[in-house]
C-alpha positions in Angstrom: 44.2 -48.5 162.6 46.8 -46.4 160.5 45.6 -45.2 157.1 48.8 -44.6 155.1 48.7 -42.5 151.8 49.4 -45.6 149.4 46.3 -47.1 151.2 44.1 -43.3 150.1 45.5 -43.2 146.9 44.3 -47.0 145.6 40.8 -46.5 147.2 40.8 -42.9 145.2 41.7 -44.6 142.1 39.4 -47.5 142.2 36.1 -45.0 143.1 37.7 -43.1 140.3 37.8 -45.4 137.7 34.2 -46.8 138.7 33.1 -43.7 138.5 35.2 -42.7 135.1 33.8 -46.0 133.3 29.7 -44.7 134.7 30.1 -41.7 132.9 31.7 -43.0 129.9 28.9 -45.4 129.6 26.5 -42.7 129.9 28.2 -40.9 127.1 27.8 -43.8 125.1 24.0 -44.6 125.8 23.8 -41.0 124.4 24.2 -41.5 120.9 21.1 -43.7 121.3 22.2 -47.3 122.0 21.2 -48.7 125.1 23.8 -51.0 125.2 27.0 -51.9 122.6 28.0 -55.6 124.0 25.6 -58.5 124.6 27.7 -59.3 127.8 26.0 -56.0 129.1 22.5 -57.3 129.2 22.5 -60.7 127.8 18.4 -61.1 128.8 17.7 -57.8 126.6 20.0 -59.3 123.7 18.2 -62.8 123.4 14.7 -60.9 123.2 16.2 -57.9 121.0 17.6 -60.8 118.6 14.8 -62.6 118.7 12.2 -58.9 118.3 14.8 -58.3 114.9 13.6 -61.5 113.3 10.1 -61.7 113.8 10.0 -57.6 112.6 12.7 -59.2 109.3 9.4 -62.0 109.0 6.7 -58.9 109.3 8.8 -57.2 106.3 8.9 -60.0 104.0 5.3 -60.7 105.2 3.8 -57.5 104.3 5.7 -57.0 101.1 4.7 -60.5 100.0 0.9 -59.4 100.9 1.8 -56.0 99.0 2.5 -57.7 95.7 -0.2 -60.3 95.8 -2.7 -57.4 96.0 -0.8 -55.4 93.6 -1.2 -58.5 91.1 -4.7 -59.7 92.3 -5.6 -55.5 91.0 -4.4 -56.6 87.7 -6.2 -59.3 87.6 -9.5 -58.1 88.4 -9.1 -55.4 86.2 -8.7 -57.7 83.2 -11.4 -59.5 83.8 -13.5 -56.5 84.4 -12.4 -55.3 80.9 -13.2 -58.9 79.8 -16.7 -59.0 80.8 -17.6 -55.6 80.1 -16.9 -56.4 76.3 -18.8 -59.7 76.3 -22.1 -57.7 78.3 -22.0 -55.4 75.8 -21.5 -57.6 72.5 -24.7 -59.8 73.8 -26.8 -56.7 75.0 -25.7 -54.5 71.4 -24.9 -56.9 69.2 -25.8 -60.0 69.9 -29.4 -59.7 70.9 -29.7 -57.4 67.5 -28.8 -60.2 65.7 -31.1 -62.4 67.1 -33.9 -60.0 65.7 -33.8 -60.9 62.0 -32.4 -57.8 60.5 -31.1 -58.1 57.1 -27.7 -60.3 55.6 -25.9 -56.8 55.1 -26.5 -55.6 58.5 -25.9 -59.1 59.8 -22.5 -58.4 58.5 -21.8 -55.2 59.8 -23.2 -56.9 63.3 -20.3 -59.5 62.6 -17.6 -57.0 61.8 -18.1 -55.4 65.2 -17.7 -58.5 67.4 -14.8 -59.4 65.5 -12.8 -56.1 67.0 -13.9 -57.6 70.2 -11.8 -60.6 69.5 -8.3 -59.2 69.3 -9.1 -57.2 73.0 -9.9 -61.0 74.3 -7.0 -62.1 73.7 -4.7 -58.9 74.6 -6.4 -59.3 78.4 -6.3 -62.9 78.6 -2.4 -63.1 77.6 -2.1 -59.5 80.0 1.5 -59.9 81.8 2.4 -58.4 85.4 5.5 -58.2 86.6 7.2 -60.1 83.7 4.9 -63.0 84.0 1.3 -63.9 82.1 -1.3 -63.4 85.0 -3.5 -66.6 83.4 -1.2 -68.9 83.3 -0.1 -71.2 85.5 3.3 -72.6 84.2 5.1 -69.2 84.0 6.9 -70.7 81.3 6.9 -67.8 79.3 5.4 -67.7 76.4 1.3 -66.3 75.7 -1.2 -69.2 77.4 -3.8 -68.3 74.8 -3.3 -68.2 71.0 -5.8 -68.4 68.2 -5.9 -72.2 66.6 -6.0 -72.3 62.4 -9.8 -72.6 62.9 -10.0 -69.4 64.4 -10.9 -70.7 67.4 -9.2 -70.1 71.2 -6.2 -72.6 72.3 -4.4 -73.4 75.6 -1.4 -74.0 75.4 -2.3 -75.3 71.9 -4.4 -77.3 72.9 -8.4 -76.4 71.9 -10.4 -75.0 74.6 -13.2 -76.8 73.4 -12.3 -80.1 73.6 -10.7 -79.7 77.2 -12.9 -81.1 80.1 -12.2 -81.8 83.6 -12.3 -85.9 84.8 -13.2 -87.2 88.4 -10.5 -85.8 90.2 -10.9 -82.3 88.7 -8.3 -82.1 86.5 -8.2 -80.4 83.3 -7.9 -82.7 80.4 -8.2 -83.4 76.9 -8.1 -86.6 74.6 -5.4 -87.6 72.0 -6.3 -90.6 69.5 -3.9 -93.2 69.9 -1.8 -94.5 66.8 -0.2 -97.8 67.4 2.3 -97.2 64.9 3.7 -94.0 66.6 5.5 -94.2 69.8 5.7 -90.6 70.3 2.5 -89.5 71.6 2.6 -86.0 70.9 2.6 -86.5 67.6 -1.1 -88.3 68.0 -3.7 -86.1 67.0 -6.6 -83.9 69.7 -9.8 -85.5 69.5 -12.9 -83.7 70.6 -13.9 -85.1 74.0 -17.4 -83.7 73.5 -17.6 -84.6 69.3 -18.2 -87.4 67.3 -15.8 -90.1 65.2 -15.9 -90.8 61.7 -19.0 -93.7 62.5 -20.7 -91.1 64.2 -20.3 -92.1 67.4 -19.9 -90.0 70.4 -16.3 -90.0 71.6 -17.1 -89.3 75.3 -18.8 -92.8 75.3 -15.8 -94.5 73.0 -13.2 -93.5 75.5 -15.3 -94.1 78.5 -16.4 -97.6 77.1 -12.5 -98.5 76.8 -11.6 -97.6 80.2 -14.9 -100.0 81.5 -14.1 -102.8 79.3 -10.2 -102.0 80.1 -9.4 -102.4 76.4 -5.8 -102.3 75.1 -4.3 -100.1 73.9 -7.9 -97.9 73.7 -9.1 -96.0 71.1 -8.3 -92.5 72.8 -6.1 -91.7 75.8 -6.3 -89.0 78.5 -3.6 -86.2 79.0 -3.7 -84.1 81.7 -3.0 -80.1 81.3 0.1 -80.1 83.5 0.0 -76.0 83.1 -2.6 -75.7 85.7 -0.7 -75.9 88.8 -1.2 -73.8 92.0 1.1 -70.8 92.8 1.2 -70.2 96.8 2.6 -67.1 98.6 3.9 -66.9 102.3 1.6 -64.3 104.3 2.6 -65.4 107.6 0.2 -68.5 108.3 3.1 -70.7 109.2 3.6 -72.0 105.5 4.3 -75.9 105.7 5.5 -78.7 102.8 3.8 -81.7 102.1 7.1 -83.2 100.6 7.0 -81.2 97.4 3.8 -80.1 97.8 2.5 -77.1 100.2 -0.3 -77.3 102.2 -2.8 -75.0 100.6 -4.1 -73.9 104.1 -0.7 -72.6 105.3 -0.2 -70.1 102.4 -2.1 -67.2 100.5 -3.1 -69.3 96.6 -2.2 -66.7 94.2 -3.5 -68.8 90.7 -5.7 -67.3 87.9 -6.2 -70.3 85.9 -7.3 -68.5 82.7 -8.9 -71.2 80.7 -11.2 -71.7 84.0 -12.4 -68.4 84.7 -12.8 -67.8 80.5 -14.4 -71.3 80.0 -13.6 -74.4 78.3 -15.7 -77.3 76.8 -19.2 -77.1 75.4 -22.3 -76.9 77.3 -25.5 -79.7 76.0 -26.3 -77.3 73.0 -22.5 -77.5 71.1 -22.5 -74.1 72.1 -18.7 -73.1 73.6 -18.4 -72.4 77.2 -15.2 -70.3 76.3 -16.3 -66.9 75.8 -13.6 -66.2 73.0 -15.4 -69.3 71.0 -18.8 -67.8 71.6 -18.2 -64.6 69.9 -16.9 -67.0 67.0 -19.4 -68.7 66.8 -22.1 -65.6 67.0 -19.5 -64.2 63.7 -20.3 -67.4 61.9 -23.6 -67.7 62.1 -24.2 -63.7 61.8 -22.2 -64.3 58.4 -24.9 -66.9 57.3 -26.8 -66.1 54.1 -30.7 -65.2 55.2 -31.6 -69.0 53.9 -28.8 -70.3 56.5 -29.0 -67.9 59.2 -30.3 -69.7 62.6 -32.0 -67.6 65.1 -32.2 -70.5 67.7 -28.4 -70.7 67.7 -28.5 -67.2 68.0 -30.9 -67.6 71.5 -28.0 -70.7 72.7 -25.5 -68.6 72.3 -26.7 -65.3 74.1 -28.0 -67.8 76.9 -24.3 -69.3 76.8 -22.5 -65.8 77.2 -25.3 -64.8 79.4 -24.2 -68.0 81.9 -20.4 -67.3 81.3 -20.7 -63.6 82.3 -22.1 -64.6 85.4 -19.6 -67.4 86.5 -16.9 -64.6 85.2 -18.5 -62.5 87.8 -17.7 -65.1 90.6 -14.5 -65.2 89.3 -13.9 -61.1 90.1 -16.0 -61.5 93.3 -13.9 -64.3 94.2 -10.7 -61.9 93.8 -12.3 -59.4 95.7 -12.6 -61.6 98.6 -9.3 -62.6 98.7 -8.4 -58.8 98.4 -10.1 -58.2 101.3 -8.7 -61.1 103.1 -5.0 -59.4 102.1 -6.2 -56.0 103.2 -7.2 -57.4 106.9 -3.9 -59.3 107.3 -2.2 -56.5 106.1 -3.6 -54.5 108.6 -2.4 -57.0 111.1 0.9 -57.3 110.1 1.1 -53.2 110.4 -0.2 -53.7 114.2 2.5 -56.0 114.6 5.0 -54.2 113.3 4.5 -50.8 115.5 4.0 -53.2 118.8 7.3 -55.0 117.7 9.1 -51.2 116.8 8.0 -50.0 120.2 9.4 -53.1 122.2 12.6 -53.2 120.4 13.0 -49.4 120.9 12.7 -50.3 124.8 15.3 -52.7 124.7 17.9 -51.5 122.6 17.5 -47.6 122.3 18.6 -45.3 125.2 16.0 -42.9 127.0 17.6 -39.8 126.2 15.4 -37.8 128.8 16.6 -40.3 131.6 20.1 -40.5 130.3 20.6 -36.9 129.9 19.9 -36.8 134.0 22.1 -39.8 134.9 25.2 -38.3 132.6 24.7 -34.6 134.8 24.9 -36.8 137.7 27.8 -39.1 136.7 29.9 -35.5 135.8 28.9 -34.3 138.9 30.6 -37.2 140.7 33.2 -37.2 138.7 34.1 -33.2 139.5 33.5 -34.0 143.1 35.9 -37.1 142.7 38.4 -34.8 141.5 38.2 -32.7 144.5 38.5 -35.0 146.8 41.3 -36.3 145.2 43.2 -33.0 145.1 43.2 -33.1 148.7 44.0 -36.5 149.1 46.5 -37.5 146.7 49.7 -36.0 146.4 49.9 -32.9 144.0 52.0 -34.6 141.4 49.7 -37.5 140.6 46.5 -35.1 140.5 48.1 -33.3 138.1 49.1 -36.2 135.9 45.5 -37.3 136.4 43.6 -33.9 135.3 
């Protein structure tokens, strides 16, 4: 069989070019990238692609975890601050007062809790990141305020009138005026007080609702403030229509008026701690005639009770801090595997490529001198 020169020069040519386009490739794998077209390794791609998203998720994961903790910190430390003032107002203060000591040093006694007061209310109202950190509604105004009483308020509403009903709701009773239609203009009644016969207003309202009178005497309204906050950690969030499925996402809710207290326990005696130290100023203010020690003793047992569930409340922060820590820890894990896999299919071994780039050149010089004594002289010097 005759090999002519035309036939030498196109097999030259192609092994050239195959060659040529090897070693440019190789060049290219050198700045790092393992490949620069999805055509060139479209099994890599789909799993790089899909590597990119679920390490995009970890991100958004782990900075979501980041500033739950970061706002769970606050949280506990203004409850800590909280209870350390009401430990110390019952164990210095309070218990002093209890010990019959005279009206003028009952007053000083007084004077002290009521610089305890104003702190109350600057860490219950305490903001993080531009929102109130007890407050549900992030509407954006202070959830606690004093009422013209003295005395704590929700939302303006009183803390000691609110209660929760059967399906755990926070609530609190307006009296209902048949000649208004507007019924926020009605007036609060005190869920746990008495009307003007004397009679309790707990059994009015609850008598209405059994003998389904109409209208009633008092209606329920529900504190639509206290509403869950959830953040996405990575548990597969879900929707319930509107509503997510608390199990799928990270609850990130201080309900102040919960953790401070609300109502009034058997004795009158708030459950709020703001209203107990009110109440200890009042009666500390007493003349000696008027003073009552035994409402002194309900209302250290009170704060002694609200301290502790206060307690559960930081403990209960502290738990979900750990829980954040661990998944956090987790998602860290995740994200190093995922680094390390997506470094294997996208990134270039330099080492390796550094030895398949000395071998490419070498072809391609060897190439050349094969060609030099193949091809005529002209076209290898075009070529070179």
């Amino acid at each position: 069989m005759r090999v002519t020169q035309n036939q030498m020069t196109r097999t030259f040519l192609r092994h050239m070019n195959t060659n040529l386009e090897r070693l440019s490739k190789s060049e290219e794998r050198m700045t790092g990238q393992k490949y620069k077209k999805s055509a060139e390794n479209v099994t890599d791609t789909a799993r790089a692609f899909r590597i990119r998203q679920e390490l995009f998720d970890n991100e958004a994961y782990t900075t979501n975890i980041r500033d739950a903790d970061a706002k769970l910190s606050s949280a506990e430390s203004n409850l800590n601050s909280i209870n350390s003032i009401i430990v110390t107002a019952r164990e210095q203060i309070i218990l002093r007062g209890m010990n019959d000591p005279t009206k003028l040093q009952r007053v000083n006694l007084a004077q002290e809790l009521e610089g305890n007061l104003g702190e109350i209310i600057q860490f219950s109202n305490s903001v993080f990141s531009g929102r109130y950190l007890f407050d549900g509604s992030e509407n954006g105004v202070p959830p606690f305020s004093v009422g013209k009483e003295g005395r704590l308020e929700y939302h303006n509403i009183p803390v000691d009138m609110v209660y929760t009903n059967d399906a755990g709701q926070l609530c609190y009773l307006k009296k209902v005026d048949p000649n208004e239609a507007d019924s926020s203009k009605w007036e609060i009644a005190d869920y746990y007080g008495k009307d003007e016969n004397g009679d309790s207003i707990k059994q009015k309202f609850e008598d209405d609702i059994a003998n389904k009178v109409d209208p009633p005497t008092y209606k329920e309204f529900v504190i639509p403030e206290d509403v869950s906050q959830y953040v996405d950690i990575g548990n597969g969030i879900t929707m319930n229509g509107n509503r997510v499925e608390g199990h799928t996402a990270f609850e990130l809710t201080f309900s102040g008026i919960r953790m401070l207290g609300f109502g009034k326990n058997e004795d009158g005696v708030p459950n709020n701690v703001y209203n107990q130290l009110v109440d200890a100023i009042e009666e500390l203010n007493k003349e000696d005639g008027e003073f009552d020690r035994s409402h002194m003793e309900d209302i250290s047992n009170t704060m002694k009770t609200s301290t502790e569930d206060l307690r559960l409340s930081i403990i209960d922060i502290g738990t979900r801090t750990q829980f954040l820590e661990k998944t956090l820890s987790g998602l860290e894990n995740d994200h190093l595997n995922l680094t390390k896999l997506q470094q294997k299919l996208e990134v270039a071994d330099m080492a390796e490529e550094s030895i398949n780039w000395k071998m490419y050149n070498s072809i391609m010089m060897a190439t050349y001198q094969f060609g030099s004594r193949v091809v005529p002289t002209s076209l290898m010097d075009f070529l070179q």
